[in-house]
Every structure is written in C-alpha cells, then in structure tokens.
N, C-alpha and C positions, 0 to 999 in steps of 0.2 A: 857703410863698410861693415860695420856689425853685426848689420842684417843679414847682409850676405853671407859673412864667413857663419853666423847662427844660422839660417837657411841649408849652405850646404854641410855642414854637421849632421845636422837634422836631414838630410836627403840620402848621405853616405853613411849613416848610424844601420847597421845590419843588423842588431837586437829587434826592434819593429818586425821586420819583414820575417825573421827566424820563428818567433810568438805567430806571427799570422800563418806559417805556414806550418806550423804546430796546431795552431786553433784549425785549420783548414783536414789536417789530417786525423783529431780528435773528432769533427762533425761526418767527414767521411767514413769513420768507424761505426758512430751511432747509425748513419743510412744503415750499416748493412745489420748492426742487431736489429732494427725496428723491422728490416724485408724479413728477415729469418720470422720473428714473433709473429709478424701479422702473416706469413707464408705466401705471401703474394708479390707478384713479381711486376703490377704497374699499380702505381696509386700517385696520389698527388702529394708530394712534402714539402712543406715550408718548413724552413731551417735559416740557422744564418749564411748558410749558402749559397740560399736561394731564398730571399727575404720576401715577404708583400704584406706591407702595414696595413692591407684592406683585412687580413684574416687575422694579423695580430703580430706581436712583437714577439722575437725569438733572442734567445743570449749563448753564448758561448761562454763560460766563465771556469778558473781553476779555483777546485773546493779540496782544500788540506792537499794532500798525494794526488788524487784524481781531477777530474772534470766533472760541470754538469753543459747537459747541453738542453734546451728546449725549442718545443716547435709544434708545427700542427701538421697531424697528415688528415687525409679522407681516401676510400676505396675506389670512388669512381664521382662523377657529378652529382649523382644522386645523394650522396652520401654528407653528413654534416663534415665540418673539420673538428679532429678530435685534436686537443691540448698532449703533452705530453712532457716527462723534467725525464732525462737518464741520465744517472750518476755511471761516469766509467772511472777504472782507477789508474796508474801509471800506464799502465800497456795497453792502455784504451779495451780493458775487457769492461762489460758493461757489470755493473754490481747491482741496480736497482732501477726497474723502471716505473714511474707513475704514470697514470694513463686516463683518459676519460674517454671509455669506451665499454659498452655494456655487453660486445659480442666477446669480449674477451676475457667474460668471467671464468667459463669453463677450461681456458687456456691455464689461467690465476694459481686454479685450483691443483696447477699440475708444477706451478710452476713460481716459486719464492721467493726470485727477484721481482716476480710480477706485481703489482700494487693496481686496482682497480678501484680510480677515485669515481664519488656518485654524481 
C-alpha cells in the first residue's frame, strides 16, 4: 500500500515533467545558436535531445542563473564529430561557447563568445 500511494506521488509530482520541459527548451535554444555559428543549415547533432553513446555523452545541466549544455555535432559524414560545452544565461541567450573545431578560428577572431579549444 506504500508503494503504491509513493508510486503515484512520484507519477502525479509535475515539478519532473516542468524541469524536463525547461531542459527541453534550453537544448532547443542551443540547436539554433550552434546553426547560426556554424551557418549551416544540415549537419548531424548529438545533444541530449538526441543522444548516441557511440559518439559520446551529452548533459544538460543549470550553472548559477544560466545553463550549460554539451554535445557533438559534424558537417556531413566526412566530417569528425566536434565536442562542444555552451553556457546560455536565464533567457536562454547563449553567453559562451567552447568548441573543438579548427575551421572556426577565423569565425573566433570575430567573435568573443567564441572559444576555440585545440
């Protein structure tokens, strides 16, 4: 009987589902600065949206006021999977992004949230 009334607690508890669909709209934000930077409108991203343990572990997580989010995208097949960590802040504007990606030095250069790790 415990189990059950802790069971549906824990099923009817709307705080969960509110956080997921907060973390859901925070990684949806990050998609669209990562299209903007890299200006490209098909690439492949793993995220915790769309997760696959073969290329690597992604997190959604809240940092002070903001979020980070990490993932991996690539250009096309050819292309390795690049790592990536973006800090966004309350209104999901993106504040910093780190990157391992070496075609986007000269982007960097233009641009001060940008961080190009080696």
């Amino acid at each position: 009987m415990i189990v059950a009334f802790m069971a549906f607690k824990w099923i009817t508890n709307p705080e969960p589902r509110a956080e997921r669909q907060l973390e859901e709209t925070v990684v949806a934000a990050s998609r669209q600065h990562l299209e903007a930077i890299l200006a490209k409108d098909e690439m492949e991203l793993v995220d915790p949206l769309s997760p696959n343990r073969k290329v690597g572990k992604t997190y959604v997580y809240r940092a002070g006021d903001g979020w980070e989010v990490s993932g991996y995208y690539r250009r096309d097949e050819n292309d390795r999977w690049h790592p990536y960590l973006m800090t966004l802040d309350a209104s999901h504007a993106m504040t910093h992004l780190k990157v391992q990606d070496p075609m986007l030095r000269e982007s960097a250069e233009k641009n001060e949230l940008l961080e190009i790790l080696p």
